[in-house]
N, C-alpha and C positions, 0 to 999 in steps of 0.2 A: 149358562154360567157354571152348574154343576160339570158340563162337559170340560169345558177348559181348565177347570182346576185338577180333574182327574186325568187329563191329556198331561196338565205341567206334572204330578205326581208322578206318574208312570213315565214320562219322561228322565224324570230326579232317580227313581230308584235304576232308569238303567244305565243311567251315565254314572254310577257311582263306583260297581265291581272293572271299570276300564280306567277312574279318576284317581282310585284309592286302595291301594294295595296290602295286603299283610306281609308282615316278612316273622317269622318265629327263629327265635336263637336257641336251640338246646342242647346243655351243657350233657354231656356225657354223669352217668350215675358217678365214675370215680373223680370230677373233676373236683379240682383242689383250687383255693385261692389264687387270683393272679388274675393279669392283662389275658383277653380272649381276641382273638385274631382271626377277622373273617377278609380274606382275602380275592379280590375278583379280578375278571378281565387279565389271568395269567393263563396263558394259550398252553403252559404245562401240566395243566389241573383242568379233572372233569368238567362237565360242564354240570348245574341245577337244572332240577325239573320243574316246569311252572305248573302248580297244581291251581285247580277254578279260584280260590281264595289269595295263592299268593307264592311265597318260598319256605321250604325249614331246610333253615340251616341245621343238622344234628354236629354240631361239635366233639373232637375225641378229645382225650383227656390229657391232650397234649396242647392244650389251649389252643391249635391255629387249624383253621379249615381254608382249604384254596381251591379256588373255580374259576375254571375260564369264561363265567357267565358275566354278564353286565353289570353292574350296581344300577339299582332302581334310582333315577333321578326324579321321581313325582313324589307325592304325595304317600307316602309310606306309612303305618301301621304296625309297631313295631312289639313284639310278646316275649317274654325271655322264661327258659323252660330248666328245671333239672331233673332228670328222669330218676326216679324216688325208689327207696327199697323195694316198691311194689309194682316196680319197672312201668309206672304213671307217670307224669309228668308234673314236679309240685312248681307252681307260679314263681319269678320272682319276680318281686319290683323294684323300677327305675326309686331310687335314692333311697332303698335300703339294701339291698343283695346287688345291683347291678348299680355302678355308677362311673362316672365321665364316660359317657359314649360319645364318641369322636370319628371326625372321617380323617382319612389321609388320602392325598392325592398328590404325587410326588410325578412329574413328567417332565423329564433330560432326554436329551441325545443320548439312545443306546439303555435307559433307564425308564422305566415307566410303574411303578405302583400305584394299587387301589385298594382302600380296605378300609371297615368299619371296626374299631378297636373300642372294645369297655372294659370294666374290671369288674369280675365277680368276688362279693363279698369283700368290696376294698376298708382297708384301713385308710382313715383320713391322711391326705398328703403324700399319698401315692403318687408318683408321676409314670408314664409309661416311657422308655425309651426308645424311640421312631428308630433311629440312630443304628442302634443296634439290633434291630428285627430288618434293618434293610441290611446290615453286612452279613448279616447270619445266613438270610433268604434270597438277597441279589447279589450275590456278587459281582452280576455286570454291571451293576451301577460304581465301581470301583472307578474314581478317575471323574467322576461325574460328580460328588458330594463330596462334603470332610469326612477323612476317613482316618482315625486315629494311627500318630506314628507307629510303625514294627507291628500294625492290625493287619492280618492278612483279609 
């Protein structure tokens, strides 16, 4: 009896780092309020490294990071970081510094976005505009979506 339950345990702890992933977000020391923009599966943008634990995203202070890497569709683990006067990394947490975390997944003929979008430090009633992070960053999707009149 004692053998089998320590067969299922050790079993449990190894199917856990292939089941369940980390992923860290960290903001850049100068980043300022606003929508943060992790961008993937764009064949224009590096590719992430997969470290034993998971992914960090290091964000620049231009709120949008883009990687030609995969977005993790399992079981995710998700940590959100801002790298502090003493170039540490101070916590933030989901539904006070970090909130509406959101996926997009936008896939047209000739169009394809993927990105996981939240807001640091939002003011309530903040809305993000999809809208206008795709004319900004795709323009091939021009012809594919609504694209406001005299918008290039």
């Amino acid at each position: 009896m004692k053998t089998t339950g320590l067969r299922f345990l050790m079993g449990l702890v190894a199917a856990l780092p292939s089941g369940c992933k980390s992923e860290s977000y960290v903001l850049a020391k100068g980043s300022k309020p606003g929508w943060i923009v992790v961008e993937f599966e764009n064949p224009g943008c590096p590719a992430m490294e997969n470290g034993w634990r998971g992914r960090d995203f290091v964000i620049p202070e231009s709120g949008c990071l883009c990687t030609s890497s995969p977005i993790d569709r399992g079981y995710v683990y998700d940590r959100y970081y801002r790298i502090g006067d003493d170039g540490g990394g101070d916590r933030l947490e989901m539904g006070k510094q970090i909130h509406a975390r959101s996926g997009l997944n936008l896939t047209l003929e000739g169009c394809r976005v993927t990105a996981i979008v939240f807001r640091y430090d939002a003011a309530g009633g903040t809305t993000w505009d999809s809208g206008a992070f795709i004319r900004e960053r795709h323009p091939e999707c021009r012809g594919t979506i609504a694209w406001p009149a005299g918008e290039k």
